[in-house]
N, C-alpha and C positions, 0 to 999 in steps of 0.2 A: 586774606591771611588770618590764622586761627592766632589765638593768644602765644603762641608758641614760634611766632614770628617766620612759621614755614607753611606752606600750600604743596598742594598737587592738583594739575592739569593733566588733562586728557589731550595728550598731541595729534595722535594719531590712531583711528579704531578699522582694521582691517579683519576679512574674515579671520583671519592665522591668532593676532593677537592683539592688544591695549596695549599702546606704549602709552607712559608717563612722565611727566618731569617734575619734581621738586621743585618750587619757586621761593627764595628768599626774600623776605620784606629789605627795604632801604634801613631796618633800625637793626635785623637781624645782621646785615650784611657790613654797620657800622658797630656792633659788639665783635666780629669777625674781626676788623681791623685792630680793635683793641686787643684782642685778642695775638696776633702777630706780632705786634709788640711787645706783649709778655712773653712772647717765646721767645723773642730774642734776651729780653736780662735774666733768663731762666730761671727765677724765682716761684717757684710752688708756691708759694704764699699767695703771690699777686693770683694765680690761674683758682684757687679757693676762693680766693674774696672774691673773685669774678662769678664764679658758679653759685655763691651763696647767694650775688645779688639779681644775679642772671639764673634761675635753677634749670629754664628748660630750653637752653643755651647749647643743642648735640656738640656741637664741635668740641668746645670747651667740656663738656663730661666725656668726649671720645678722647682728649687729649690727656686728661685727667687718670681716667683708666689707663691710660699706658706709662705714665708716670708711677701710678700706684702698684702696677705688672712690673716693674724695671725692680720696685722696690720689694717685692713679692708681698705685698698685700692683698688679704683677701679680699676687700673691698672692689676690686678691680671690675670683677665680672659682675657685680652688682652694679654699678656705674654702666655698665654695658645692657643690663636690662632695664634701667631707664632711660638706657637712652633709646631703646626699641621702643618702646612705652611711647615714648615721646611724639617718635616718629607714624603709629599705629595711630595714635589721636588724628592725623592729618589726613588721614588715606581715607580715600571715600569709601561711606557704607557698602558692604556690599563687595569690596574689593575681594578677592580670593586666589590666594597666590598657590595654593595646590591644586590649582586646573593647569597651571603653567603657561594661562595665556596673557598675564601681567610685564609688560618690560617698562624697565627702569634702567635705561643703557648709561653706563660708565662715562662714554664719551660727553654727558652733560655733568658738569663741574658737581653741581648743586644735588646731585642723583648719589655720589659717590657716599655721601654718610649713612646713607641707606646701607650702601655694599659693604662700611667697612663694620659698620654694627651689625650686620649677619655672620662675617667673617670670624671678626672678634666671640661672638656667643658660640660657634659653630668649636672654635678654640676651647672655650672654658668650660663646654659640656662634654666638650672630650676629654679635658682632663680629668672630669668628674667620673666619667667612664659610662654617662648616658648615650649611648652608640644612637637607638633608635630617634633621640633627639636632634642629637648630631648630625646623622643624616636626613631627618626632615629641612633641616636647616639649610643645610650643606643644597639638597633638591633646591628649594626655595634661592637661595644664594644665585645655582646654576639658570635656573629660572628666568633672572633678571633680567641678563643679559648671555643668552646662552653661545649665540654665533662667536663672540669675542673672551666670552668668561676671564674678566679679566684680573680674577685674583685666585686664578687657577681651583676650581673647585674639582674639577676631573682627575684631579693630580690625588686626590684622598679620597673621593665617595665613593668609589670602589673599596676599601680600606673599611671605610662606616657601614657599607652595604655587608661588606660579609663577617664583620667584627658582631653587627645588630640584627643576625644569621635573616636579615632580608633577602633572600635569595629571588625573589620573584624581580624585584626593585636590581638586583644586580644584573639579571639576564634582561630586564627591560634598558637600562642602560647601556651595558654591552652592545645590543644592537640600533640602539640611537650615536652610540658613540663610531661603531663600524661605517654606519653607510655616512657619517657625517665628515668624520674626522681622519688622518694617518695613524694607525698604532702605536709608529714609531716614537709617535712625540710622545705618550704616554704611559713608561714603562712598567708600574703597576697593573694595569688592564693589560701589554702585553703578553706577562707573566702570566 
């Protein structure tokens, strides 16, 4: 484990793709518990002095940013790109997630802070109105885990794709999405 109390393992390397998992140390995963804690006396106070003395604590600055989002602070998305930051230090050299043969599947617990800090950045650069960012993000997000996509990225990067007049990137999708997926479930790409 690197200083940051988190790893990545290589589970499985098949011709198709590299899956990976996230590993939590035993001291990351007992800040976690304290952490639970404070969210139950919902006191922001206590979730700052944690991250001041924990700085590179994801959960705690993912929980953080959303406290600060409720409260519309623009601090929020900044919180959310250290926490990418954070997570980028762990990944093996070398990693490259616009080949799209990187998974990082949802269904491992420890994987998910990955997904919600793409999620969340994919949000704040849209509000900003950076589309082509957006949709690199949004690519990368689907990437992950693309058979289960489990925080709906199909449901907008059609939206990013023709808003960031990526037209190439939206007819390449269109037809990964066709021979993959039903239409019906995706009423944007319908349309």
């Amino acid at each position: 484990p690197s200083d940051t109390g988190l790893s990545v393992e290589l589970v499985q390397k098949t011709a198709d793709f590299d899956e990976y998992e996230i590993i939590e140390s035993e001291e990351y995963k007992a800040i976690f518990e304290e952490l639970e804690l404070l969210v139950r006396t919902g006191d922001l106070e206590f979730l700052i002095q944690l991250i001041q003395t924990q700085p590179l604590f994801v959960d705690g600055l993912l929980l953080l940013s959303d406290a600060y989002r409720m409260q519309s602070t623009g601090d929020a998305g900044e919180i959310v790109e250290r926490s990418l930051y954070i997570l980028e230090r762990i990944l093996p050299t070398g990693l490259d997630f616009s080949n799209g043969r990187c998974r990082f599947r949802y269904s491992h617990p420890d994987n998910r802070k990955l997904h919600l800090c793409l999620f969340r950045q994919v949000q704040f650069t849209m509000k900003k109105g950076c589309w082509r960012v957006s949709l690199q993000l949004a690519k990368t997000l689907l990437a992950l885990d693309p058979e289960n996509d489990p925080l709906g990225a199909r449901l907008f990067i059609d939206f990013l794709a023709l808003q960031s007049e990526s037209f190439e990137d939206f007819d390449k999708l269109w037809m990964q999405l066709k021979r993959n997926c039903p239409l019906g479930h995706f009423p944007g790409w319908f349309f």
